[in-house]
C-alpha positions as CSV (number, residue, x, y, z in Angstrom):
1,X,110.0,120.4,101.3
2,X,108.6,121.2,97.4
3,X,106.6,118.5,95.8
4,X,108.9,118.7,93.4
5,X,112.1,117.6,95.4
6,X,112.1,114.0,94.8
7,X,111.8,114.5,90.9
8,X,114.4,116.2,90.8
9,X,116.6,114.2,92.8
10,X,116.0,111.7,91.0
11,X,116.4,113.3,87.8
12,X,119.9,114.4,89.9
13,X,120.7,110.2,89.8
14,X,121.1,110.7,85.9
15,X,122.5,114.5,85.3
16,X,124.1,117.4,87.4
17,X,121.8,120.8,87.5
18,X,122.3,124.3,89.0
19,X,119.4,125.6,91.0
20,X,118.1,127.8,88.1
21,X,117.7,124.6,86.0
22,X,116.1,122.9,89.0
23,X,113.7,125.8,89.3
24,X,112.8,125.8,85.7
25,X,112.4,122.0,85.3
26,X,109.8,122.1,88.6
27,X,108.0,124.7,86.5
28,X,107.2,122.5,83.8
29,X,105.7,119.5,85.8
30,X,101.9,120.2,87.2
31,X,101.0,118.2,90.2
32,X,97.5,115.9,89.1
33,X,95.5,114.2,91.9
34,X,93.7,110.8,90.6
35,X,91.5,108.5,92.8
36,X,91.5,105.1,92.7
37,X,90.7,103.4,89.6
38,X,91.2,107.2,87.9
39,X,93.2,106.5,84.6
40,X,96.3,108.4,83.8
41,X,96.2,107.0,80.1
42,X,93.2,104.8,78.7
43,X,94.1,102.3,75.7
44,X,92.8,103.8,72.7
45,X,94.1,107.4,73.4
46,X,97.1,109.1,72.8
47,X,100.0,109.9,75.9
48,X,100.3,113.1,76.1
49,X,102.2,113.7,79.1
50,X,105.1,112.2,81.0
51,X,104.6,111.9,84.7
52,X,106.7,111.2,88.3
53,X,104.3,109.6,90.6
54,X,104.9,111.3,94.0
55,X,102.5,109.0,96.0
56,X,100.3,106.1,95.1
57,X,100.3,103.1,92.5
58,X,99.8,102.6,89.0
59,X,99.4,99.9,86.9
60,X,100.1,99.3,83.2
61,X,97.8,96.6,81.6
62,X,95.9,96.1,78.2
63,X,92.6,94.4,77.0
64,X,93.0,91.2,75.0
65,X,89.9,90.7,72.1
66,X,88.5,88.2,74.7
67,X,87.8,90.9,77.8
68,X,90.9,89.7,79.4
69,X,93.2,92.0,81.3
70,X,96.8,91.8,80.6
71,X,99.0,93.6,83.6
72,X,102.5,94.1,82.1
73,X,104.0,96.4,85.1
74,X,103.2,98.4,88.4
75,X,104.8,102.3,89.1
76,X,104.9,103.4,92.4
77,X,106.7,106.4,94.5
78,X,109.1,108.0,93.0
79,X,108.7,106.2,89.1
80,X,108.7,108.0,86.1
81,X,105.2,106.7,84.1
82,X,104.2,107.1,80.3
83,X,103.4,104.6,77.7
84,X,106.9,106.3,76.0
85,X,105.4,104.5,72.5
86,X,102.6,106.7,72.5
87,X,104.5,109.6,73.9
88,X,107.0,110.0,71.4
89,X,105.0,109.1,67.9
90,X,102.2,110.4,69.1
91,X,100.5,107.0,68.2
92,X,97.6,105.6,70.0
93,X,98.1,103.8,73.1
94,X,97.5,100.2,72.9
95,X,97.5,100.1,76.9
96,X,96.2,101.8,79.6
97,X,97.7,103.1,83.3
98,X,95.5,103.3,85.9
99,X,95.6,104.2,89.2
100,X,95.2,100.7,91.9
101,X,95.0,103.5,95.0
102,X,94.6,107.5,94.8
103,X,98.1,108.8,93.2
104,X,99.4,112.3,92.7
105,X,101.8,112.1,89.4
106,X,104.1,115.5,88.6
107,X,103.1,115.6,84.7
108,X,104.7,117.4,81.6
109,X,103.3,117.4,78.6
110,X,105.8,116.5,75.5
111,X,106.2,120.4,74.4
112,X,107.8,120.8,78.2
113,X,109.7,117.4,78.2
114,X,111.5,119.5,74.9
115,X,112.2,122.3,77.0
116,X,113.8,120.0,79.4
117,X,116.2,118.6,76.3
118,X,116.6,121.7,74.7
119,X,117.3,124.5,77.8
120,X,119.1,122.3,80.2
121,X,122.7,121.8,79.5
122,X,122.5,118.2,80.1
123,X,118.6,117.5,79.2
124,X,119.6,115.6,76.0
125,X,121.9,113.2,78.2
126,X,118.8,112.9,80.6
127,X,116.4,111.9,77.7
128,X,119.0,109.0,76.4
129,X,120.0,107.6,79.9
130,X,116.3,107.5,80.3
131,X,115.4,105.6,77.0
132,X,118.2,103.4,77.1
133,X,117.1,102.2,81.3
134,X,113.9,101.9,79.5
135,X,115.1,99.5,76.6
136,X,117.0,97.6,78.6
137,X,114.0,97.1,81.0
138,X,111.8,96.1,78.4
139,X,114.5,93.7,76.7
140,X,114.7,92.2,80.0
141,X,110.7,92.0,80.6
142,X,110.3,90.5,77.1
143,X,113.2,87.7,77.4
144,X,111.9,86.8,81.3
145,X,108.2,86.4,80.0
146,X,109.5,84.2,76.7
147,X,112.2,82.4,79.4
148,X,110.8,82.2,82.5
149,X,108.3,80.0,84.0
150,X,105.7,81.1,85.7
151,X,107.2,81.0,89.4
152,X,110.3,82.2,87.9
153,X,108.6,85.6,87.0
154,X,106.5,85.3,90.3
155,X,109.9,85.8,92.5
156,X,111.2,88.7,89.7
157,X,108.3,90.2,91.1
158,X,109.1,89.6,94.9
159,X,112.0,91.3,94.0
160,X,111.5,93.7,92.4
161,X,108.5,94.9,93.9
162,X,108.9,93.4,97.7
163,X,106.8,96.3,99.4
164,X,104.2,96.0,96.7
165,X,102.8,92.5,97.7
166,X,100.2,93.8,100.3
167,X,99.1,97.5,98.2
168,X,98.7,95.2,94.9
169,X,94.8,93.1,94.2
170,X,95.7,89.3,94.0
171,X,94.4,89.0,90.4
172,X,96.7,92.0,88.8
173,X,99.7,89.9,90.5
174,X,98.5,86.8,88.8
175,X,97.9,88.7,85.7
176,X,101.7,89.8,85.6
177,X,102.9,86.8,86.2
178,X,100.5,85.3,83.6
179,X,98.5,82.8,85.2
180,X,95.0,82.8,86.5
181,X,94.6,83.7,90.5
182,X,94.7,79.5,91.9
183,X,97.7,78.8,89.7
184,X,99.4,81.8,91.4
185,X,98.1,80.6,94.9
186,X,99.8,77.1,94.3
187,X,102.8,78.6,93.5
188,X,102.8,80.9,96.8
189,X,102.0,77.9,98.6
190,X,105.1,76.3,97.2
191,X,107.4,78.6,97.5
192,X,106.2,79.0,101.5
193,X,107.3,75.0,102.6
C-alpha cells in the first residue's frame, strides 16, 4: 500500500478522480518525518505548506502576552493540518502546530495545492468543500467556546476525540477546554459518579 493511499481516499470522500489524477496529486505531497515536540508551523512564521498527517498527533495552540499556552485543536491520522489563515494570505501565523508524539505529515506547498485546483477536473470543488468544512468547524468552535461551559466543551472533546484521551498531556486537554489542570480534574471526577 502507497503512503499516499489514505490522502487520497480521503480526498476521494469530497471529489471523484481517475488514476492519472491520483497519480499526479501523490506527486505533489512529500512525506516529512517530525519527532516529538518538532513543529510543523511556529507562531511568528508564515504556512507554507498544507499537510495530511499519516501517523502521529498534532496540536494547534498560541502564546498569550503572559507565557500562557492556549490549545485551540488536536490533528491526528488521517487530518488535513495548516493554519489555512496564513496559508492563503501569506500572513504570519499567529499560532503554532506542533507535533505531541513523532508524526509523518504528506505536505504540499501552496504552488502544488494550485496545481491540485487548476489540473484536476474537480480540484476547485475539492478546495471549496474543504474551506466551507473548515468554516463551519470554526463557526462551531467559536460559538461552543462563547456558549459552552467548561464541562460542556470537556465532553465536545470526549467526543470528538474519544481515542485521543490517553495519547494527549493532561495540561493541553485543560488548555482546550480552558481551564487550568485541577479545574479539569474536578470536572472528570464529576462526570465519573
Amino acid at each position: 500500500m502507497s503512503i499516499h493511499t489514505n490522502l487520497i481516499n480521503a480526498i476521494g470522500h469530497f471529489i471523484r478522480m481517475d488514476e492519472d489524477e491520483k497519480q499526479f496529486i501523490s506527486s505533489l505531497f512529500v512525506s516529512r518525518q517530525f519527532r516529538k515536540n518538532d513543529y510543523f508551523l511556529r507562531q511568528g512564521q508564515v504556512c507554507r505548506e498544507a499537510g495530511f498527517i499519516v501517523k502521529g498527533l498534532i496540536r494547534y495552540y498560541s502564546i498569550k502576552d503572559s507565557g500562557e499556552e492556549l490549545t485551540f485543536d488536536f490533528g491526528k491520522e488521517n487530518d488535513f493540518t495548516c493554519n489555512y489563515e496564513s496559508f492563503l494570505d501569506h500572513s504570519v501565523s499567529r499560532r503554532s502546530i506542533q507535533c505531541i508524539e513523532p508524526t509523518e505529515i504528506l505536505c504540499a506547498s501552496y504552488e502544488n495545492l494550485q496545481l491540485i485546483y487548476s489540473k484536476v477536473k474537480e480540484g476547485e470543488k475539492f478546495g471549496r468543500l474543504i474551506c466551507e468544512q473548515l468554516y463551519v468547524y470554526a463557526l462551531k468552535k467559536a460559538t461552543s467556546f462563547y456558549e459552552d461551559q467548561p464541562e460542556q466543551r470537556y465532553l465536545h472533546f470526549i467526543n470528538n476525540y474519544p481515542d485521543l484521551q490517553q495519547r494527549i498531556p493532561q495540561y493541553h486537554i485543560s488548555s482546550f477546554v480552558g481551564v487550568k489542570p485541577p479545574s479539569l480534574s474536578r470536572i472528570r471526577k464529576r462526570l465519573m459518579t
